[in-house]
N, C-alpha and C positions, 0 to 999 in steps of 0.2 A: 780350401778356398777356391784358386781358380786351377785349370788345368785349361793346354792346350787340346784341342780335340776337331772337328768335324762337321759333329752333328748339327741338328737345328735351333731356331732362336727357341722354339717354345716347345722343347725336350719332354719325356715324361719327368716326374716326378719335383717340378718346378722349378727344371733349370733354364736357362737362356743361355745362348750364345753369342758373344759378341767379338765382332771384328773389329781390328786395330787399322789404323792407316799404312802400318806395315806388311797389310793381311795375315797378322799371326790370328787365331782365334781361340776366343777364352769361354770355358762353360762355368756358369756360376745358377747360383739357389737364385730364383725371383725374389725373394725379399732382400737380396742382398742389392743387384741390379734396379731397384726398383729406389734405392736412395737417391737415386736419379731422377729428376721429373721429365727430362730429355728422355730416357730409356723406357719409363714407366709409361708415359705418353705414346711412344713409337709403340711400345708391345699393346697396349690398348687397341690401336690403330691398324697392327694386324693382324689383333688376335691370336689363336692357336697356330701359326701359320710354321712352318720349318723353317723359313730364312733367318738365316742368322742377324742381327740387329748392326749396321754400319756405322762403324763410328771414325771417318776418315780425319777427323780434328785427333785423335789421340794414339798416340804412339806404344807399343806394347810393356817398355818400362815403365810409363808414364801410368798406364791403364793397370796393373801390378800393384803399383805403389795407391792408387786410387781405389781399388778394390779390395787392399788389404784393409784401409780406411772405413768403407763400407761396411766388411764381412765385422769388424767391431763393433761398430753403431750402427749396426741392422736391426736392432732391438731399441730404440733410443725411439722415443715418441717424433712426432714430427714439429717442427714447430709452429706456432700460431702466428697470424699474420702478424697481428699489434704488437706482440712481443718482438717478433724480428727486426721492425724497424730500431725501437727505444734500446732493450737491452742490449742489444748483441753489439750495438755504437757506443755504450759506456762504458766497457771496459774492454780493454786486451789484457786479460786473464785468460790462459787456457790452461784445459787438465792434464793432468802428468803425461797420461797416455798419449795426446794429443802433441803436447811438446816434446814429447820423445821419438814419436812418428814426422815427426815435420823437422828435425834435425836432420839434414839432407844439403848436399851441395846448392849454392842460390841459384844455379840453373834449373834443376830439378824442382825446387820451390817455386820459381817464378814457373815453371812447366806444369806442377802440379792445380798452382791457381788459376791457370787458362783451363786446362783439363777441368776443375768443377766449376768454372762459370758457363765453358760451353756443356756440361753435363746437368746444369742446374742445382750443382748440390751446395746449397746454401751453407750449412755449417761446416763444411771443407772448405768451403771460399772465405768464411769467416776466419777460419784458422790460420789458416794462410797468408791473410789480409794482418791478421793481428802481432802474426811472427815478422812479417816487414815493418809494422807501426812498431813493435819491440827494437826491432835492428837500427832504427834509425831514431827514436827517441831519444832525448839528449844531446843529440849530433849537431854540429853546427853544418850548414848546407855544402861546405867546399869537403867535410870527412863525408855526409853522404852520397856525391858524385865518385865518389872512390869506390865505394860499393859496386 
């Protein structure tokens, strides 16, 4: 998945490198990093270039637990626009995988949903979004301030 390393943002054989707000740095496959429209945007922008890609909003646990997400649904189609408004708002259903990766301290949840809204990853912000609308479903507002 990812490894600490060095080198440049746009490595041989289609890795990217990217820096945490901690300055740790993470080498990862371009189709992984590229779940990102932030990330995929920036490497567009410059190209084949060795700099590593900044990512000063995300913290190196933060970015771990986000690219473990990734390196899963690297292979998952993208979504279509009109789909995302409608479906992705009718239900909070997610998949096994996806509720078993998001069971995490509510710090780290609420940290992981910052991390993909400022990364642009829609269906990790979806996730995210739909395990707080689970947590607090049924609740009367004085048990949700408890939260």
């Amino acid at each position: 998945m990812a490894s600490a390393s060095g080198s440049g943002a746009a490595t041989g054989g289609g890795k990217v490198t990217l820096t945490t707000s901690d300055a740790e740095n993470f080498v990862v496959e371009r189709d992984v990093a590229n779940r990102s429209v932030l990330i995929r945007n920036m490497l567009e922008d410059v190209g084949e270039s060795d700099q590593p890609i900044p990512l000063p909003n995300v913290s190196a646990n933060v970015l771990k637990k986000v690219l473990e997400w990734c390196e899963h649904h690297k292979k998952d189609p993208e979504p279509i626009a009109e789909d995302l408004d409608d479906n992705r708002r009718k239900t909070t259903e997610i998949s096994d995988w996806d509720a078993k990766f998001i069971q995490v301290d509510q710090e780290m949840l609420f940290e992981i949903i910052l991390a993909a809204n400022y990364l642009d990853i829609k269906p990790l912000l979806d996730v995210g979004c739909k395990t707080v609308a689970n947590m607090i479903k049924g609740k009367q507002p004085e048990e949700i301030r408890k939260l």
